[in-house]
C-alpha positions as CSV (number, residue, x, y, z in Angstrom):
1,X,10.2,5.6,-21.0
2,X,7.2,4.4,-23.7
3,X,5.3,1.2,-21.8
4,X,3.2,-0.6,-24.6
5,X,0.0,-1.9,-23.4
6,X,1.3,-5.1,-24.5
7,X,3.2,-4.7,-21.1
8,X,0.4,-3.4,-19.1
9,X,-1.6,-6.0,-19.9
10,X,0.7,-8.6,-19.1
11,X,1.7,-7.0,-15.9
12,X,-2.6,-6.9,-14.8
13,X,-2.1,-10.9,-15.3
14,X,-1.7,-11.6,-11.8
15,X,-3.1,-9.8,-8.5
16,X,-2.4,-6.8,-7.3
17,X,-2.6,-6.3,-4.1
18,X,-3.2,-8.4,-1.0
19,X,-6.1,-7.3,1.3
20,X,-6.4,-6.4,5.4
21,X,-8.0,-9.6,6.8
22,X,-7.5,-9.3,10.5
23,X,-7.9,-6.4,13.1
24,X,-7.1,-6.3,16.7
25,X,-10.3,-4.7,17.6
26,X,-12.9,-3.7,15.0
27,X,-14.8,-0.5,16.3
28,X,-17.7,-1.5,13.1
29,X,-18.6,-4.9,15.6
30,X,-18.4,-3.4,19.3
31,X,-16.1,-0.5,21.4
32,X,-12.6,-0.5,20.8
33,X,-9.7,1.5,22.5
34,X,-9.3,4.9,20.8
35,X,-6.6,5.5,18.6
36,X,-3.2,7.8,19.4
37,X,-3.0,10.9,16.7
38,X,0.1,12.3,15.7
39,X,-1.9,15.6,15.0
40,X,1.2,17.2,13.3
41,X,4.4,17.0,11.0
42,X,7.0,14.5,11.6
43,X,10.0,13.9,9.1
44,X,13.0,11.9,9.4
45,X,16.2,11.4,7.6
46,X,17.5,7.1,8.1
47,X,20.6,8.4,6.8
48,X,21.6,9.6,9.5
49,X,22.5,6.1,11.1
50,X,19.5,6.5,13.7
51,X,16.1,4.9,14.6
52,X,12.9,6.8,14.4
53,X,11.0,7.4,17.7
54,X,7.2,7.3,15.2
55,X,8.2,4.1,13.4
56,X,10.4,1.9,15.2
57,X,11.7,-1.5,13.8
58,X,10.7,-5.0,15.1
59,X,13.2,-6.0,17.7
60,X,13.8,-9.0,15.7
61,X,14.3,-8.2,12.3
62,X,18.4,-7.0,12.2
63,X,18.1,-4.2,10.2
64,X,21.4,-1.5,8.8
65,X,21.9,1.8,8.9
66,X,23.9,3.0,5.9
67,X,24.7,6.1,4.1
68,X,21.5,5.8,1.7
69,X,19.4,5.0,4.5
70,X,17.8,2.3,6.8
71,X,18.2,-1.2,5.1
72,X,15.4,-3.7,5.9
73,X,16.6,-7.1,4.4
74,X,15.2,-10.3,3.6
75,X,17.9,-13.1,4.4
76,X,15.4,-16.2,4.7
77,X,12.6,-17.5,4.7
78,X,9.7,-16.1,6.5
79,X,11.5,-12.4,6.7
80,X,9.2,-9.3,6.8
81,X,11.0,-6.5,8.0
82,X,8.6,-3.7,8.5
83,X,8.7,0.0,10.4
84,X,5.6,0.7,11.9
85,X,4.1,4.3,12.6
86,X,2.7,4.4,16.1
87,X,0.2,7.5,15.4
88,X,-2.8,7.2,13.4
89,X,-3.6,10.2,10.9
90,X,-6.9,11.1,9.8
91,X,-6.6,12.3,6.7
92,X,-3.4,13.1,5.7
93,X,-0.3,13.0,3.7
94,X,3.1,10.7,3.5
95,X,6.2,11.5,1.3
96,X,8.6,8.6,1.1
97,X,12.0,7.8,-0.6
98,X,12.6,4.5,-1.0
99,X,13.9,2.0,-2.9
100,X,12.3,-1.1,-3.6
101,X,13.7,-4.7,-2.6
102,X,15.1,-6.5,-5.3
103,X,14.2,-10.3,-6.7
104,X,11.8,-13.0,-7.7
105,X,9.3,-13.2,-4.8
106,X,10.0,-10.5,-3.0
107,X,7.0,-8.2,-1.9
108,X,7.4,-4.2,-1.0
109,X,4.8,-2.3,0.8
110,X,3.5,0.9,1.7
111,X,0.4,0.7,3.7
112,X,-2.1,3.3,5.1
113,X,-4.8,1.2,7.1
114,X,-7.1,1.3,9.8
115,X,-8.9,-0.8,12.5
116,X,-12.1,-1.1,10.6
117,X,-9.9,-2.7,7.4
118,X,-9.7,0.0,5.4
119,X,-6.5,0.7,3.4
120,X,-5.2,2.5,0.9
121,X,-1.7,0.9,-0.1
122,X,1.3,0.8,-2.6
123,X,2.8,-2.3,-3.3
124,X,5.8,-3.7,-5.7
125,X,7.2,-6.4,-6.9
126,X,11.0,-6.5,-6.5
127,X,11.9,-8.6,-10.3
128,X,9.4,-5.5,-11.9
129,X,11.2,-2.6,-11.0
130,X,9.3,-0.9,-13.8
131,X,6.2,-0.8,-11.8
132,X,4.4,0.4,-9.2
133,X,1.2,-0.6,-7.6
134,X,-1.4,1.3,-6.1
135,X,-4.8,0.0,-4.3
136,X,-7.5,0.6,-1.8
137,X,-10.6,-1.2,0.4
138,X,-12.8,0.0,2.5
139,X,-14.4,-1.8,5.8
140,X,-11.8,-4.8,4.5
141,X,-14.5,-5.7,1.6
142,X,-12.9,-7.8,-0.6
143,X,-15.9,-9.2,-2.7
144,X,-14.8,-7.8,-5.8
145,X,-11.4,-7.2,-7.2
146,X,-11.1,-4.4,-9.9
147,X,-9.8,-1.2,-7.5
148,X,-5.7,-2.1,-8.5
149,X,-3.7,0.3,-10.5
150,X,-0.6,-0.3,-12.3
151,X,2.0,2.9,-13.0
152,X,5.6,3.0,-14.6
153,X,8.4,4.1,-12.7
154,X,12.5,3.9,-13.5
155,X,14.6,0.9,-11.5
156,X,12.8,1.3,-8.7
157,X,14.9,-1.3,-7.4
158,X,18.1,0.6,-8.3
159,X,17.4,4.7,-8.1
160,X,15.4,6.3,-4.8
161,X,11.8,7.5,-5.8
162,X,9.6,10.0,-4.1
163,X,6.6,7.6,-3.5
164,X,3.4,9.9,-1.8
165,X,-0.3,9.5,-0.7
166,X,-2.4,12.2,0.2
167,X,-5.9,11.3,1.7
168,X,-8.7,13.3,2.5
169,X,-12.4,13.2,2.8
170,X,-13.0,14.7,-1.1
171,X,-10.1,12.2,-2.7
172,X,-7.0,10.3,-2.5
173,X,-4.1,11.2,-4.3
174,X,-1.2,8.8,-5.9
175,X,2.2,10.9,-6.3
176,X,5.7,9.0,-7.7
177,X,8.0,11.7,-7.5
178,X,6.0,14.5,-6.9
179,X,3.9,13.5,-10.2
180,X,-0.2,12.4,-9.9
181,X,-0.1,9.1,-10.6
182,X,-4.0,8.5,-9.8
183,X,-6.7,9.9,-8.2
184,X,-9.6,8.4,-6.1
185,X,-12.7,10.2,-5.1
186,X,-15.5,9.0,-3.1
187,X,-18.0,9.0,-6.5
188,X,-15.2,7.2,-8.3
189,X,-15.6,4.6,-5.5
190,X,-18.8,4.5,-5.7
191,X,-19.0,2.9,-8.9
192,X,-15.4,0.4,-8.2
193,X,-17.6,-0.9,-4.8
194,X,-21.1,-0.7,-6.2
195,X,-21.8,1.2,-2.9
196,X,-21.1,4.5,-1.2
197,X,-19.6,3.1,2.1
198,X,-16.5,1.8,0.8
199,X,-14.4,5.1,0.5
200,X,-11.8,4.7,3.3
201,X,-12.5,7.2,5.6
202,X,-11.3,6.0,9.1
203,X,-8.4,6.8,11.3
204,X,-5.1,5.2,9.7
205,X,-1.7,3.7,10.9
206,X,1.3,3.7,8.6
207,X,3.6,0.4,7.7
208,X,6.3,0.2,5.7
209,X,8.5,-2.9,4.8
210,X,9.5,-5.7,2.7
211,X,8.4,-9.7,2.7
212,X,9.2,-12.8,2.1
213,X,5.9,-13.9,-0.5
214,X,7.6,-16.3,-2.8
215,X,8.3,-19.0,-0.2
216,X,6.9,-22.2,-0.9
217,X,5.1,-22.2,1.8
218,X,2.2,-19.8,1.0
219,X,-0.1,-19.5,-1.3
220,X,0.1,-20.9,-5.4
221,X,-1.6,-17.7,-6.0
222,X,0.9,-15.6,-4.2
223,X,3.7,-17.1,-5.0
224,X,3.2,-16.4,-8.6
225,X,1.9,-13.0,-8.6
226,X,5.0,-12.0,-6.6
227,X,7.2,-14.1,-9.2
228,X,8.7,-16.6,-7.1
229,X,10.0,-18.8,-5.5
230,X,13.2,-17.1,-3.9
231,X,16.3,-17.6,-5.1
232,X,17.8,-17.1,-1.5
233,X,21.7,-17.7,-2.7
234,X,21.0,-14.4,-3.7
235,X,20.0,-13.0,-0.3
236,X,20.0,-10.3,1.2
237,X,17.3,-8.7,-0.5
238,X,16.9,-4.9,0.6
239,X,15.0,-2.1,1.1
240,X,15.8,1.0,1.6
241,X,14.3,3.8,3.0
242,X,15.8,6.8,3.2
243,X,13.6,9.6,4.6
244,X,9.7,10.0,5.3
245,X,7.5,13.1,6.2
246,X,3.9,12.0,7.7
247,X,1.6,14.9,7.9
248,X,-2.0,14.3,10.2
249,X,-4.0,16.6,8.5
250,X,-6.2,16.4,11.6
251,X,-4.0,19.4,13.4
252,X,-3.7,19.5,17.3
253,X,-5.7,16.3,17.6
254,X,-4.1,13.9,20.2
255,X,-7.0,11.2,20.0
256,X,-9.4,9.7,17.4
257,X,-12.5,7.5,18.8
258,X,-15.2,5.7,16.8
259,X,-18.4,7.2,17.7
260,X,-20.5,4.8,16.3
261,X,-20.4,1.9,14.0
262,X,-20.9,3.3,11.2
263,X,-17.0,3.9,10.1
264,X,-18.1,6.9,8.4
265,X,-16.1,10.4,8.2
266,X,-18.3,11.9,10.5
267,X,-18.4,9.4,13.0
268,X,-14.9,9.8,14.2
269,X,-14.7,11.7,17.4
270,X,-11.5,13.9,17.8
271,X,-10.1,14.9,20.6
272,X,-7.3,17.3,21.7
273,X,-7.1,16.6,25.3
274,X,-3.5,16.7,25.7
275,X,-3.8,13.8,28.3
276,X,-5.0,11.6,25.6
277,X,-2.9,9.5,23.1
278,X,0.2,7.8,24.3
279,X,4.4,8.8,23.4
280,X,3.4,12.4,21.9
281,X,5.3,13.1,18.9
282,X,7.0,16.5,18.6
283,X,6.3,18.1,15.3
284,X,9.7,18.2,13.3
285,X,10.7,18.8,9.5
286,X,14.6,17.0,10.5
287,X,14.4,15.6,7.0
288,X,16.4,16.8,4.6
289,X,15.4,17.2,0.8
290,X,16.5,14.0,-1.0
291,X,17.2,13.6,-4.5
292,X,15.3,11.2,-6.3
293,X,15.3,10.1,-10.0
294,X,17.1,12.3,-12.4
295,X,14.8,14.4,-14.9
296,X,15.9,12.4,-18.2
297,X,14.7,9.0,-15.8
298,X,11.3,10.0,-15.6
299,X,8.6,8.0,-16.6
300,X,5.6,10.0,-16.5
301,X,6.2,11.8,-20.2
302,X,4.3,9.3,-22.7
303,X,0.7,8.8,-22.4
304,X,0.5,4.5,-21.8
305,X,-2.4,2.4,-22.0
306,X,-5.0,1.8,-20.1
307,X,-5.8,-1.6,-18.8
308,X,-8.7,-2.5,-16.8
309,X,-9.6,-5.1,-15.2
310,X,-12.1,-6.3,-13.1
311,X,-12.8,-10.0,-11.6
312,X,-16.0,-12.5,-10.5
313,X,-16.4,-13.5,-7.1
314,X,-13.3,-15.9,-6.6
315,X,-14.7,-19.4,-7.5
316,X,-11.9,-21.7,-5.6
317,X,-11.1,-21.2,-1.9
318,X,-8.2,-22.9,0.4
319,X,-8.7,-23.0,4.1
320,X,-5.9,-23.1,6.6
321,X,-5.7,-24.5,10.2
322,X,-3.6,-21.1,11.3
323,X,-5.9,-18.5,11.8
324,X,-5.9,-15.3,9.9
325,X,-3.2,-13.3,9.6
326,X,-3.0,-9.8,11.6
327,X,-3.8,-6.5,9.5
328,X,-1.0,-5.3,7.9
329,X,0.6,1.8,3.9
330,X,-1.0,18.9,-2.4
331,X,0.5,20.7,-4.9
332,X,-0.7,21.8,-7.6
333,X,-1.4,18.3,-9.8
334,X,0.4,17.9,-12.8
335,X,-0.2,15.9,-16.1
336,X,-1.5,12.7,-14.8
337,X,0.1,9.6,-15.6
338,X,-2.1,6.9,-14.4
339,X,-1.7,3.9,-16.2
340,X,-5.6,3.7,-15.3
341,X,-5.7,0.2,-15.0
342,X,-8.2,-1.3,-12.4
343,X,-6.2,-4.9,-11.1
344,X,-7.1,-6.8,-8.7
345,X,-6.1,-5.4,-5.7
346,X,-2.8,-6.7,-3.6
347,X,-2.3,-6.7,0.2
348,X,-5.1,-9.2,1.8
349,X,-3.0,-11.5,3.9
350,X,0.1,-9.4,3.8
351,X,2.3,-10.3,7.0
352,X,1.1,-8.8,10.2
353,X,3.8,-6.4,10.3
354,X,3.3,-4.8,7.1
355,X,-0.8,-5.5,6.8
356,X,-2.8,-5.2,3.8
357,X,-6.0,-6.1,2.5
358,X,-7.0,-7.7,-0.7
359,X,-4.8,-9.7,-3.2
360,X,-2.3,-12.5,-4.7
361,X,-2.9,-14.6,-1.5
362,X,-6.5,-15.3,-2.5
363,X,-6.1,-14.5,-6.3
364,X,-5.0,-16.4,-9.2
365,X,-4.1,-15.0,-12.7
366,X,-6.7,-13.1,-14.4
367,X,-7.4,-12.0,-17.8
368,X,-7.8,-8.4,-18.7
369,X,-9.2,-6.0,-22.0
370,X,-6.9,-2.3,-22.9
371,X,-8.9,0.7,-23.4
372,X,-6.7,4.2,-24.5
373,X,-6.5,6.3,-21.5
374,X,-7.9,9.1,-21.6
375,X,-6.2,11.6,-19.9
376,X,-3.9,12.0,-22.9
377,X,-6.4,13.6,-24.6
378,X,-9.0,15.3,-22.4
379,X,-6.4,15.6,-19.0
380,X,-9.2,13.8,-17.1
381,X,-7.9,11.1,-14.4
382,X,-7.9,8.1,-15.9
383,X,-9.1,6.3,-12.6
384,X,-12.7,7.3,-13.8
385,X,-12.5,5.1,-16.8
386,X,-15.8,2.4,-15.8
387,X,-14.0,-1.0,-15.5
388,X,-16.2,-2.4,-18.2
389,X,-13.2,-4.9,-19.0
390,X,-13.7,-8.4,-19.6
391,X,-14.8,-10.9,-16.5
392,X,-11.5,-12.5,-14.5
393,X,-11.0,-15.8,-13.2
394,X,-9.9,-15.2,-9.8
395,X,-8.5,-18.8,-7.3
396,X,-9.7,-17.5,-3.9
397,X,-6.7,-18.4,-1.6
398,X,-6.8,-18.5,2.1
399,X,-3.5,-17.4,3.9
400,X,-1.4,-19.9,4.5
401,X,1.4,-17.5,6.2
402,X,-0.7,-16.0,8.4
403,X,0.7,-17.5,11.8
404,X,4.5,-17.4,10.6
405,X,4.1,-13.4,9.7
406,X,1.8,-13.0,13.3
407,X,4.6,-14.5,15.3
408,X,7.1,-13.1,13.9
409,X,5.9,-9.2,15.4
410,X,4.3,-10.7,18.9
């Protein structure tokens, strides 16, 4: 399917990706509990009518089990029903087929993140089913918003897709169907942060699940970016996920600790004590091989646009009486199909149950400037295209959900 930039450009209009503003314990300010490893492979199949020991569901939340999979539904307003992985991985790999929830306003996530506030995240938007959004921050620095990405997929909404991050200490890897979508390295984030701290590089926890961001109670800024309000006469609004492999690339370990507070790499202390960590995790590959889009749905074929953006210091701010909300997720790589774009990044005030870290909540709509991408000719990721684009505009936003999403997953 041909995207024009035309498209790309007006999909960079708003934010893309909310930010991680809150953290139990952050090991960067004093000691904090070390974190459980899974230390292996687990895999399971939802569509098996079952619950998944790794990533249980809120209590709360009334969830389905069908045929295609675990259905997490927003009904009204306020809903964010979210799995959450109870292992951190450090460095690592997640394989999940999904399909995203549909309608104006409603927000899908994919969230790697860690108790310092980094992230590394895919997010979508359930009336732009042709696209997917991919972001990351490091130490929860959201000063600057040009690290967002933009890539085509088919009906997300409608047809299962393979979504996949792979993260290591040399890059971080965007996959839609098996099919590099982007690629992050720690030079490449260099330039995006200004500085060399910024890679994400500490122990991370898994979320996955859908919200409610087009009720009128949050933010202008994040109301529009997710293209709301909610039409709830249309409720429920699912998602469904239908199988997920987690690899912790970090085999055997059972604990990760923050040696210092640096929330470097090499800081993180590993341990394989098998007395250490809480509910072990047996290694398992239970999930089956799922079909995802069929080969005449892909998207990856034509060589789109690139559209960068990049955005000032935001120059309007709302405050809020609540207080912040609680943090909220290799082959061989083929032809890549990075849209390229740089857009303001997506998850900052993303409920507590799914987390996040930098986005719509605090962002208003930006302009942005096209430049061709160049991995159609040269096969170079287009992720190290400068994001020399033109200045944005960006409303800062405080978030206003923050205590609704937080009480919603005490």
């Amino acid at each position: 399917m041909k995207l024009t930039s035309a498209f790309l450009v007006a999909s960079a209009a708003l934010p893309a990706a909310l930010a991680q503003t809150w953290t139990a314990c952050n090991p960067l300010e004093k000691q904090c509990p070390c974190n459980p490893a899974l230390g292996s492979t687990y895999s399971f199949d939802f569509t098996k009518g079952e619950g998944s020991e790794l990533f249980p569901v809120a209590d709360h939340f009334p969830v389905r089990y069908e045929k295609d999979g675990l259905h997490l539904p927003v009904r009204k307003k306020g809903d964010a029903p979210t799995i959450a992985g109870l292992k951190y991985i450090f460095g690592g790999r997640l394989d999940c087929v999904l399909k995203i929830a549909p309608g104006k306003g409603i927000v899908s996530s994919l969230v790697f993140q860690s108790a310092d506030l980094d992230e590394i995240d895919y997010e979508w938007i359930g009336s732009k089913p042709l696209e997917a959004q991919s972001n990351y921050f490091g130490k929860g620095n959201t000063k600057t918003y040009n690290r967002g990405a933009i890539h085509p997929v088919t009906d997300s909404a409608n047809i299962f897709h393979t979504y996949s991050i792979e993260w290591t200490k040399e890059k971080i890897t965007w996959y839609i169907n098996n099919e590099v979508v982007r690629t992050l390295t720690p030079a490449i984030s260099a330039d995006l942060y200004a500085s060399n701290n910024y890679y994400p590089q500490t122990p991370m926890e898994i979320k996955i699940g859908a919200w409610a961001a087009g009720d009128p109670s949050n933010a202008d800024g994040v109301i529009e970016w997710s293209d709301g309000p909610i039409d709830y006469s249309q409720a429920p609004f699912d998602m469904v996920i239908q199988s997920l492999t987690v690899t912790d690339y970090s085999k055997g370990a059972t604990e990760y600790c923050y040696g210092d507070k640096s929330g470097s790499w090499d800081s993180i202390q590993i341990s394989t004590d098998p007395s250490k960590g809480k509910t072990p995790i047996k290694e398992t590959t239970s999930a089956k091989p799922t079909k995802t889009a069929e080969p005449e749905e892909k998207t990856t074929s034509a060589a789109p646009k690139t559209t960068l953006a990049t955005s000032s210091k935001a120059d309007k701010e709302t405050t809020t009486s609540e207080k912040e909300e609680k943090e909220t997720t290799t082959s061989k790589p083929p032809k890549n199909t990075s849209t390229g774009e740089i857009a303001p990044a997506i998850t900052q005030g993303l409920p507590d149950s799914i987390g996040g870290m930098d986005g719509p909540q605090n962002k208003g709509v930006s302009s942005t400037g096209t430049v061709d991408a160049q991995a159609a000719q040269t096969g170079a990721p287009t992720d190290n295209v400068p994001s020399s684009a033109s200045s944005i505009k960006n409303a800062g936003l405080s978030l206003v959900v923050a205590a609704v999403f937080a009480a919603l997953v005490l």
